[in-house]
MIBA-264441 format. One record per residue (C-alpha): z negated, x, y negated; residue in three letters; residue number from 0. Coordinates in nm, 4 decimals. Example, Ala and Ser with C-alpha at 12.3 -4.5 7.8 and 13.67 -1.06 7.14 Angstrom:
residues 2
R        up      east     north    r    k
R   -0.7800    1.2300    0.4500  ala    0
R   -0.7140    1.3670    0.1060  ser    1
END
This chain:
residues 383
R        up      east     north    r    k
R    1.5583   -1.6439    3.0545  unk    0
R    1.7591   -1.5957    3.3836  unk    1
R    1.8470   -1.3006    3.5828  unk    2
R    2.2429   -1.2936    3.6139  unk    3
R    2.3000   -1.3270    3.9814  unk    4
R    2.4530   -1.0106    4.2001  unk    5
R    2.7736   -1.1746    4.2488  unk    6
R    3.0888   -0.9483    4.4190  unk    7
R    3.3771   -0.8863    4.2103  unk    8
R    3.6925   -1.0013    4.3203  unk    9
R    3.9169   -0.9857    3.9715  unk   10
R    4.0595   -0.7097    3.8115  unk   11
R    3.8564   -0.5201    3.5482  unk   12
R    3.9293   -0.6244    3.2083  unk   13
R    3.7830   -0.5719    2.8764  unk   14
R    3.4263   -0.6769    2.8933  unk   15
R    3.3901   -0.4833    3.2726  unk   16
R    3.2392   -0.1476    3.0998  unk   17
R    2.9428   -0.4036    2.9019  unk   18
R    2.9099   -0.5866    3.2522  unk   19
R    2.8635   -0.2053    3.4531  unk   20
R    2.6128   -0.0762    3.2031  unk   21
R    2.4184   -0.4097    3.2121  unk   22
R    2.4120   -0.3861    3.6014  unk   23
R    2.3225   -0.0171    3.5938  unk   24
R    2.0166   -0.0947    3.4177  unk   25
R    1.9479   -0.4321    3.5559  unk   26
R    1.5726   -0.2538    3.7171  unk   27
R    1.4617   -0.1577    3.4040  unk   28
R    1.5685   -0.4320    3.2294  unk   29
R    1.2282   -0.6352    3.2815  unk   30
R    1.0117   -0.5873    3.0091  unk   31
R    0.6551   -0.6041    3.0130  unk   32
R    0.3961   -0.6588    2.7024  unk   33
R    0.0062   -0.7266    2.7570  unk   34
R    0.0776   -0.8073    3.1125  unk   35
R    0.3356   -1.0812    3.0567  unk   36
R    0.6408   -0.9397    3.1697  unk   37
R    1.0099   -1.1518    3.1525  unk   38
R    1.3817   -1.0835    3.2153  unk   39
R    1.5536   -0.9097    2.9039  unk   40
R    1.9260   -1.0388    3.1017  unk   41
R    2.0030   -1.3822    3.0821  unk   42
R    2.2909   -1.6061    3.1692  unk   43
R    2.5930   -1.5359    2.9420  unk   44
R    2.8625   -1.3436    2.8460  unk   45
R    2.8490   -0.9751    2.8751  unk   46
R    2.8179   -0.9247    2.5014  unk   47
R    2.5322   -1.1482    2.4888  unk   48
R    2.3465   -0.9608    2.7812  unk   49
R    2.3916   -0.6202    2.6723  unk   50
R    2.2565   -0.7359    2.3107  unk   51
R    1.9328   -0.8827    2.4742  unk   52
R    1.9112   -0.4966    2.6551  unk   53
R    1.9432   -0.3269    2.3272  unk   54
R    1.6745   -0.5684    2.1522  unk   55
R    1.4569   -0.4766    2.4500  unk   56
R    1.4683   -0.0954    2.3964  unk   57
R    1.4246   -0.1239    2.0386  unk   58
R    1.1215   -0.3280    2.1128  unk   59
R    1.0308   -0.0741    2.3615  unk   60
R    1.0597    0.1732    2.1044  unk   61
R    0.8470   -0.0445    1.8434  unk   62
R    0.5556   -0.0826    2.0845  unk   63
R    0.5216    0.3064    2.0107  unk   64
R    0.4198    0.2443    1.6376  unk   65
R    0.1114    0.0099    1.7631  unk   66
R   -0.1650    0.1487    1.4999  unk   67
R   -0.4737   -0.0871    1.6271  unk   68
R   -0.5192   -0.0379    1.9502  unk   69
R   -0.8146    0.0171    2.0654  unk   70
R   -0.9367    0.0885    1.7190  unk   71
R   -1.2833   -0.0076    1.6312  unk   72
R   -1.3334   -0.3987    1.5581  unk   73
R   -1.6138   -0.6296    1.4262  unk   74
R   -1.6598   -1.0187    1.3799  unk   75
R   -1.8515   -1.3340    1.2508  unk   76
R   -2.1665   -1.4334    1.4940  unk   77
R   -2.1919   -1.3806    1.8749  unk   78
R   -2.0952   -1.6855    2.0406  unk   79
R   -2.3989   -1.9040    2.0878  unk   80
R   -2.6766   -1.8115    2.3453  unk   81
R   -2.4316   -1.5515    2.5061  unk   82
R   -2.7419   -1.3056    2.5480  unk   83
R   -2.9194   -1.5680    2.7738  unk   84
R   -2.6029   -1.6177    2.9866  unk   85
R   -2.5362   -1.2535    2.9666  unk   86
R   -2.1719   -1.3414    2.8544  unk   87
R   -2.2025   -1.1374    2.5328  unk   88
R   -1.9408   -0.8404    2.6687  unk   89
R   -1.6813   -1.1457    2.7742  unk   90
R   -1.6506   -1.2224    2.4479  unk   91
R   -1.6885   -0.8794    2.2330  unk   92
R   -1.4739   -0.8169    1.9299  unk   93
R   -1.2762   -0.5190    2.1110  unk   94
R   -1.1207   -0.7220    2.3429  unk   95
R   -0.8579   -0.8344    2.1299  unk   96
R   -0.7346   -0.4562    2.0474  unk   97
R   -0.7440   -0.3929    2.4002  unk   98
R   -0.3950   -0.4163    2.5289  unk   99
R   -0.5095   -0.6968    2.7945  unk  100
R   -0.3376   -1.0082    2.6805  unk  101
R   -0.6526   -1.1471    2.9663  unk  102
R   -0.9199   -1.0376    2.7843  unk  103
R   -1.0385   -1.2022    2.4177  unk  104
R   -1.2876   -1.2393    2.1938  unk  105
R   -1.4795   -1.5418    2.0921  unk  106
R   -1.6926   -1.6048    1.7961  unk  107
R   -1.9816   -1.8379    1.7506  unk  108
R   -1.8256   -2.2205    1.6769  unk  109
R   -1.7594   -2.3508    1.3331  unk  110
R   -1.6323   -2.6672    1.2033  unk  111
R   -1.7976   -2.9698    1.0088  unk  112
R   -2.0442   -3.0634    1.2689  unk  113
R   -2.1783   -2.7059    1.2918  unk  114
R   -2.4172   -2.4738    1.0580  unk  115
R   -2.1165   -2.2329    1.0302  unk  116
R   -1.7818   -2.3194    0.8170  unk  117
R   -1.5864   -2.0746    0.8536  unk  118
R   -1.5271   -1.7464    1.0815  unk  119
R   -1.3709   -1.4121    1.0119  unk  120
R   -1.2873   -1.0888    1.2330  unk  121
R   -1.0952   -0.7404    1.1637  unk  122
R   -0.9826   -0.4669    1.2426  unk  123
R   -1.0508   -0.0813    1.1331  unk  124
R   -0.7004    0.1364    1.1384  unk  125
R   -0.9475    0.4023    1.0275  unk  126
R   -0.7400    0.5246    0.7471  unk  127
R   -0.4996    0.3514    0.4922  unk  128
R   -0.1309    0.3363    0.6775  unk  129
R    0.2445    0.1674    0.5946  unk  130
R    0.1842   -0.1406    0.7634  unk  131
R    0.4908   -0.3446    0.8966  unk  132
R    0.3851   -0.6740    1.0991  unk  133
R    0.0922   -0.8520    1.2505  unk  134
R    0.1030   -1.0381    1.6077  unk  135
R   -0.2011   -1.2564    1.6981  unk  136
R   -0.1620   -1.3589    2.0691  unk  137
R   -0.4460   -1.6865    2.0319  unk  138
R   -0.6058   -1.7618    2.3879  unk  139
R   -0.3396   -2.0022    2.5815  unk  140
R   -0.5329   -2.2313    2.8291  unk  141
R   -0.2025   -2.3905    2.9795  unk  142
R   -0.0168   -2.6754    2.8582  unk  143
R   -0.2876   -2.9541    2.8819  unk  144
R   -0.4518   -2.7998    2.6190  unk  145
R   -0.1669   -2.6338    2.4074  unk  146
R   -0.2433   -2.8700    2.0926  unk  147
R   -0.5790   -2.8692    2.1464  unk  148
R   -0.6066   -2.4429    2.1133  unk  149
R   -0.2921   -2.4659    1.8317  unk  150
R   -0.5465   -2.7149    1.6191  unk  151
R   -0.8323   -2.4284    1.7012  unk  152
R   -0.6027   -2.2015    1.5233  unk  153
R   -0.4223   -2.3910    1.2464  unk  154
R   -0.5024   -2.2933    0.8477  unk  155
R   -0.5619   -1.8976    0.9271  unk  156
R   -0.5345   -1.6649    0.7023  unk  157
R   -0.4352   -1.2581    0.7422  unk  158
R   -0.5547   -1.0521    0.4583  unk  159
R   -0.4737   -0.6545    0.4865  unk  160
R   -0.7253   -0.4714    0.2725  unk  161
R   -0.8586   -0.0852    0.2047  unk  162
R   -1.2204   -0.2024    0.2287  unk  163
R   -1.4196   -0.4699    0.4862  unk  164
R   -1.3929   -0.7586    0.2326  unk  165
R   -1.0865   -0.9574    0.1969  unk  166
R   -1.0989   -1.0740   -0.1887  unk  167
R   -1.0218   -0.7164   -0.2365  unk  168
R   -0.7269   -0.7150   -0.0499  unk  169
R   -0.3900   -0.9269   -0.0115  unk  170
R   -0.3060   -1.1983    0.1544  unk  171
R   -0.0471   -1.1387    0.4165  unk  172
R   -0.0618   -1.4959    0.5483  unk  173
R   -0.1994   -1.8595    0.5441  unk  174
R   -0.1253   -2.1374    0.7262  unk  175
R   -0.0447   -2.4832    0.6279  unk  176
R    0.0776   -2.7877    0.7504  unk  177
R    0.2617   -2.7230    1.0667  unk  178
R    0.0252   -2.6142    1.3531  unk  179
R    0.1252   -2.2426    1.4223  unk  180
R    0.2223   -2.1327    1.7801  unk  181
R   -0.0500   -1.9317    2.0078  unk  182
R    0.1519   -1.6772    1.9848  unk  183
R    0.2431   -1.5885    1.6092  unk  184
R    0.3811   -1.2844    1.4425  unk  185
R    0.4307   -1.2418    1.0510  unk  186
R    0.5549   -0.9262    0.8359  unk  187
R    0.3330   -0.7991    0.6238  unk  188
R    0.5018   -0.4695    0.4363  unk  189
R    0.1916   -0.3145    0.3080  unk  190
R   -0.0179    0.0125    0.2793  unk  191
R   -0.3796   -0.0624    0.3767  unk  192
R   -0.6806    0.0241    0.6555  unk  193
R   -0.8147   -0.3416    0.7571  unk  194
R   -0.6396   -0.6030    0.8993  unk  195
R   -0.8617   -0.9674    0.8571  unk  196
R   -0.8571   -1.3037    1.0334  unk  197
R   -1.0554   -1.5610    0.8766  unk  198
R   -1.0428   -1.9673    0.9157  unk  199
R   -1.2314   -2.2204    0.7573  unk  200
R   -1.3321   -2.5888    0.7642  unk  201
R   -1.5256   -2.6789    0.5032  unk  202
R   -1.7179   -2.9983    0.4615  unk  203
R   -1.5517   -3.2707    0.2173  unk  204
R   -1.2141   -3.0933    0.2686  unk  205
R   -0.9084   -3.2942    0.4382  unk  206
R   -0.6889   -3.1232    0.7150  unk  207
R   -0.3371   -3.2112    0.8163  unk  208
R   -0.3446   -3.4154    1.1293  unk  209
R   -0.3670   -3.2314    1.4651  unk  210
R   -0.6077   -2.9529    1.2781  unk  211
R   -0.9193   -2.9102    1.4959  unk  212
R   -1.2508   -2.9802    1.2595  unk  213
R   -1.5408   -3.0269    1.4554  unk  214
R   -1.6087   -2.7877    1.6412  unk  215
R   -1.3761   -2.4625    1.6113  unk  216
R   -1.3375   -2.2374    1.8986  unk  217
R   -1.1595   -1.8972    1.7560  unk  218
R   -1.0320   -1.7038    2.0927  unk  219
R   -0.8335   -1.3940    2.0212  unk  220
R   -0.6561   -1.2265    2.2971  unk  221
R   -0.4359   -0.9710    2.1418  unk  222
R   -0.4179   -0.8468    1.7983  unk  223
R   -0.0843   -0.6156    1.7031  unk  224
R   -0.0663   -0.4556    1.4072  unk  225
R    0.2295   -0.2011    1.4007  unk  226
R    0.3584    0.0516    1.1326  unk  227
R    0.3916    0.4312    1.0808  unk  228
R    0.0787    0.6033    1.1829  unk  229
R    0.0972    0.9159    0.9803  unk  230
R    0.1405    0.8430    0.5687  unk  231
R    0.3896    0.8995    0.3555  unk  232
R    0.7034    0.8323    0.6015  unk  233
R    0.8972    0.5606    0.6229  unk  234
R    1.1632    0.3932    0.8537  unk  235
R    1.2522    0.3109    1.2168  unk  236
R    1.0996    0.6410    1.3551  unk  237
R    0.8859    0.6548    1.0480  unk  238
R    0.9675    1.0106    1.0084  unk  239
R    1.1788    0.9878    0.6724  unk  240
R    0.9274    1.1623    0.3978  unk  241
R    0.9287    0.8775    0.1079  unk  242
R    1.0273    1.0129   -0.2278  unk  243
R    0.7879    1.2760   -0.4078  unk  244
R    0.7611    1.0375   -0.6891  unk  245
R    0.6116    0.7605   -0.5335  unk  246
R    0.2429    0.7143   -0.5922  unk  247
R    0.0105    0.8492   -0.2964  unk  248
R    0.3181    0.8907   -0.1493  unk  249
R    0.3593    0.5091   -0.0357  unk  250
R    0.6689    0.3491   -0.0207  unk  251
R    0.8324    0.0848    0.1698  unk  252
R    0.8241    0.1378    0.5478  unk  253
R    1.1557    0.0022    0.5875  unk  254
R    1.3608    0.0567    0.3070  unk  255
R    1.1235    0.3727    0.1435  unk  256
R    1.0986    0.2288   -0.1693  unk  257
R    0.8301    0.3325   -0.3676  unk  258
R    0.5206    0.1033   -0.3794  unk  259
R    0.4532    0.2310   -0.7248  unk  260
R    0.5545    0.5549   -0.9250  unk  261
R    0.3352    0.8436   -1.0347  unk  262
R    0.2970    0.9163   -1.4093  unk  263
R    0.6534    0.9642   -1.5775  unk  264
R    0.8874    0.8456   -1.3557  unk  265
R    1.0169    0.4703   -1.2791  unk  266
R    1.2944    0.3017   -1.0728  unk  267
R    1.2718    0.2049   -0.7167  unk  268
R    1.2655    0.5464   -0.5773  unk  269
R    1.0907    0.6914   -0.8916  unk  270
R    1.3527    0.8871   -0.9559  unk  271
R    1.4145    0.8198   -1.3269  unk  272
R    1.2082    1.0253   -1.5939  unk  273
R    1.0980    0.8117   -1.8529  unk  274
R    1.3057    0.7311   -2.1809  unk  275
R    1.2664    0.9813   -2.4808  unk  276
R    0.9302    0.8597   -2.6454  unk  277
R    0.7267    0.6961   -2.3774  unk  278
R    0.4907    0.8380   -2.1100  unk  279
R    0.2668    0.7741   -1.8275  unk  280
R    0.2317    0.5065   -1.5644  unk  281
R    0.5378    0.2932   -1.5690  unk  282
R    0.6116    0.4789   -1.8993  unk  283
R    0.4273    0.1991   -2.0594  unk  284
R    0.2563    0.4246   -2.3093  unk  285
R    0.4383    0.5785   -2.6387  unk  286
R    0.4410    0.8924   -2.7903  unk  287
R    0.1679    0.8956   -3.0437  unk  288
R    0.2480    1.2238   -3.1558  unk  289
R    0.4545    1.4295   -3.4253  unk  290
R    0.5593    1.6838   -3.1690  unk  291
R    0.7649    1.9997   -3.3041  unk  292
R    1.0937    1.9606   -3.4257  unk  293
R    1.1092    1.6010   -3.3281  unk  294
R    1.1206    1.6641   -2.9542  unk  295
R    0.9608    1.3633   -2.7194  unk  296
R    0.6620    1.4459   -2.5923  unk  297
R    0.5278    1.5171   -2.2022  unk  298
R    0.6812    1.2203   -1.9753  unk  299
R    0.3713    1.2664   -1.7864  unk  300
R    0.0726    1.3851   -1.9785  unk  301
R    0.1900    1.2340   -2.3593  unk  302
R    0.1160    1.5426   -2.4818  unk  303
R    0.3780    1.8123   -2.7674  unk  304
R    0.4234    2.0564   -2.4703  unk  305
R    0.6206    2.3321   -2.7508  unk  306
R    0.3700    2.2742   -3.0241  unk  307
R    0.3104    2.0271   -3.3298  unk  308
R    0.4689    1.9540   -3.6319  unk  309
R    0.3674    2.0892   -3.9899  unk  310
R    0.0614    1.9056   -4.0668  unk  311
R   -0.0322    1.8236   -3.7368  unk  312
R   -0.2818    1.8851   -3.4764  unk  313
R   -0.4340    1.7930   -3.1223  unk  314
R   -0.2983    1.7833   -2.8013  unk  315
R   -0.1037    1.5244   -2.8816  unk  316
R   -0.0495    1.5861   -3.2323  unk  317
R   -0.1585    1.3025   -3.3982  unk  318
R   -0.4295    1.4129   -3.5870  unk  319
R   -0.3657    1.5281   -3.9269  unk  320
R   -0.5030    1.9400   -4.0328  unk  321
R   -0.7750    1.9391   -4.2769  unk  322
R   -0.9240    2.2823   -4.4155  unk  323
R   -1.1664    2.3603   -4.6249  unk  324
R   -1.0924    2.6489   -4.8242  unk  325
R   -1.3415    2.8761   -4.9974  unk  326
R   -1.2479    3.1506   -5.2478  unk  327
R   -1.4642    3.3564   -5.3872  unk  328
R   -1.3817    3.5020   -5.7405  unk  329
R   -1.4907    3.8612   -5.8547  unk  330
R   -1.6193    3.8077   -6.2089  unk  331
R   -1.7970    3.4836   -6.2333  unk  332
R   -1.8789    3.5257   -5.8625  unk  333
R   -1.8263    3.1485   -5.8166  unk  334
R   -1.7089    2.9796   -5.5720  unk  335
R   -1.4049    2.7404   -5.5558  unk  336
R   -1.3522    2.4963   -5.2660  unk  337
R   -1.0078    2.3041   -5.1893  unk  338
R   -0.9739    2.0583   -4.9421  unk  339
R   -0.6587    2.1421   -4.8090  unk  340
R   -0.5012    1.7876   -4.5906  unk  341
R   -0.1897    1.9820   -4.5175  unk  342
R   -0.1095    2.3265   -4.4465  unk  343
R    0.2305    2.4960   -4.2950  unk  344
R    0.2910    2.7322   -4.0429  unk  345
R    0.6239    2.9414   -4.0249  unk  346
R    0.7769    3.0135   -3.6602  unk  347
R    0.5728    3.2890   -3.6024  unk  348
R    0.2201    3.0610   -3.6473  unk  349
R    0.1242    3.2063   -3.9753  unk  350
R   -0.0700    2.9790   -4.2497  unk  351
R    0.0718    2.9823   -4.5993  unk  352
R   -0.1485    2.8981   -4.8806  unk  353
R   -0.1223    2.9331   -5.2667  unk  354
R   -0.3419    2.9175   -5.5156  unk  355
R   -0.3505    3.0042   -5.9325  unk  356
R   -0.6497    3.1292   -5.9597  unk  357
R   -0.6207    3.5439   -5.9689  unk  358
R   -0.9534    3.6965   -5.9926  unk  359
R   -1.0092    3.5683   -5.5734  unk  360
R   -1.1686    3.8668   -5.3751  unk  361
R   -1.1999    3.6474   -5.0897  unk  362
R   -1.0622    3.3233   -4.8562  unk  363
R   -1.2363    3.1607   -4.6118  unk  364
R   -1.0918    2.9023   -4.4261  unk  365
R   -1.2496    2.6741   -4.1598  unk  366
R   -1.1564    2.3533   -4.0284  unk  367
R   -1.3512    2.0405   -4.1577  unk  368
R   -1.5065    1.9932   -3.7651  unk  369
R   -1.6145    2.2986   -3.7928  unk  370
R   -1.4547    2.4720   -3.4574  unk  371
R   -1.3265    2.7546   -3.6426  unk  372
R   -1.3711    2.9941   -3.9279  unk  373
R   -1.1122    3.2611   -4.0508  unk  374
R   -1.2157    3.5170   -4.2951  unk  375
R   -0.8864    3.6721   -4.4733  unk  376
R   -0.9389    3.9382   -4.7084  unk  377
R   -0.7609    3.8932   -5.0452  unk  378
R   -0.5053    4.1992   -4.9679  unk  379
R   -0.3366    3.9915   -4.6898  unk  380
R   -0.3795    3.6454   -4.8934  unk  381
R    0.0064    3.6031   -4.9735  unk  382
END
């Protein structure tokens, strides 16, 4: 990129003279600076083109605010060899790539297929679980004589983004392949989580794509950027749109606030759909079990007959059939009768009816076969 030169102007203004003024006016500020590397945002071309380089500048200006891992706590695979002896240890500390200094990185011990160690990993600790947008590793850059050298160092790396230290429980944002990746990379990685992990591998008996370092591995990381919304449940440029109440924990896409998944009861990409007259629950993926009252569907969320059951029907979701054990007692013989009653009926205001032929009863107990609950009626109020 090029600096347009401070040339007079000696035509009239036309059309494109207001883009030209505004990209003068903010020529000075028009250098931007990240981890110390700082280039012209104004290069050679026609106004349109400069002033759309200025306005990707300040929107990268303004991204650099949503940085969530600097200088957040860090930890990685062994200490580079013997670095205690040498008292290099703090050259090479896992911190230094969460730093902000693109001059500063860390180093872990050497692995490869002539070495006791295959593989290497490091992360990062966001400290809680945030809307993650992308991932920039800035890999140590030794100058051009060794460019393919430091790109086979980093070639086949994977990114996981995980809620816990171990990246099988996580998801992988990222993993290289063939081509050797550039020192500096960047990948989006939409996702909610509170660790960030770089691991590589060579593994004995394994074959790598030509120009893939194997040996002995060097892992140098200057700069790792993780950026996102640092408060949850927002979404978008500023990340201060709430995502929908409907999305579960409150996550949802941090650019387009979809929801990453709905609570109980509600579907669709912003959760705002009930679900469909006999299902319930997560991704309403459950059915109504029930015989709720008067046919109505039961609780979206819960599956539950919020107005009541059905005659003949019990339970919180009504799907267990009444059973009572009657006693009656008659007066003469003073024996006693017992009816298993599988059905019974209640009227709209809750109240049992029962008949019987026998008409020398002088008393009714009924209780419920589990045994939860006894009613004693005397034979005056039997109907």
């Amino acid at each position: 990129m090029t600096v347009i030169p401070n040339r007079p102007l000696t035509h009239a203004p036309h059309a494109n003279c207001g883009k030209l003024v505004l990209i003068l006016k903010y020529l000075s500020h028009a250098i931007s600076c990240y981890s110390k590397q700082c280039y012209s945002v104004i290069s050679a071309g026609p106004p349109s083109h400069n002033l759309q380089h200025l306005t990707n500048a300040l929107r990268y200006k303004k991204l650099r605010q949503k940085i969530v891992s600097q200088n957040k706590e860090t930890d990685k695979a062994k200490e580079v060899p013997k670095c205690q002896e040498t008292g290099t240890c703090q050259l090479y500390q896992s911190s230094h790539a969460v730093d902000g200094d693109i001059n500063t990185c860390t180093r872990t011990a050497p692995f490869g297929t002539t070495t006791p160690d295959k593989w290497t990993w490091w992360y990062v600790d966001l400290e809680k679980v945030l809307s993650i947008y992308s991932i920039r590793i800035q890999f140590k850059d030794n100058g051009e004589q060794y460019v393919m050298r430091q790109r086979g160092r980093f070639a086949g790396f994977s990114l996981y983004v995980s809620n816990t230290t171990i990246k099988e429980d996580g998801y992988l944002c990222y993993k290289n392949g063939q081509e050797l990746p550039t020192l500096d990379f960047s990948t989006t990685c939409v996702k909610y989580a509170r660790y960030v992990i770089f691991y590589n591998e060579r593994l004995d008996g394994t074959t790598y794509p030509t120009g893939y370092q194997t040996t002995i591995v060097f892992t140098e990381l200057c700069e790792v950027t993780v950026t996102g919304c640092k408060d949850p449940g927002v979404y978008g440029y500023n990340c201060d749109l709430p995502c929908p109440n409907n999305c579960q924990e409150l996550r949802c896409d941090i650019v387009n606030g979809t929801c990453l998944g709905c609570t109980a009861g509600w579907v669709g990409g912003f959760c705002n759909k009930s679900c469909p007259a006999g299902y319930y629950g997560l991704q309403c993926r459950s059915t109504c079990t029930g015989h709720c009252r008067d046919n109505l569907s039961c609780n979206q969320t819960t599956g539950q007959c919020d107005y009541g059951c059905d005659n003949g029907w019990t339970g919180i979701h009504c799907n267990t059939r009444n059973s009572f054990v009657v006693t009656l007692k008659m007066s003469e013989t003073n024996k006693i009768h017992i009816l298993t009653v599988v059905e019974f009926f209640k009227d709209k205001n809750d109240e049992i009816s029962m008949h019987w032929q026998q008409e020398d009863v002088t008393e009714v107990v009924i209780q419920d076969i589990p045994g939860n609950s006894v009613i004693k009626v005397d034979v005056e109020s039997v109907v």
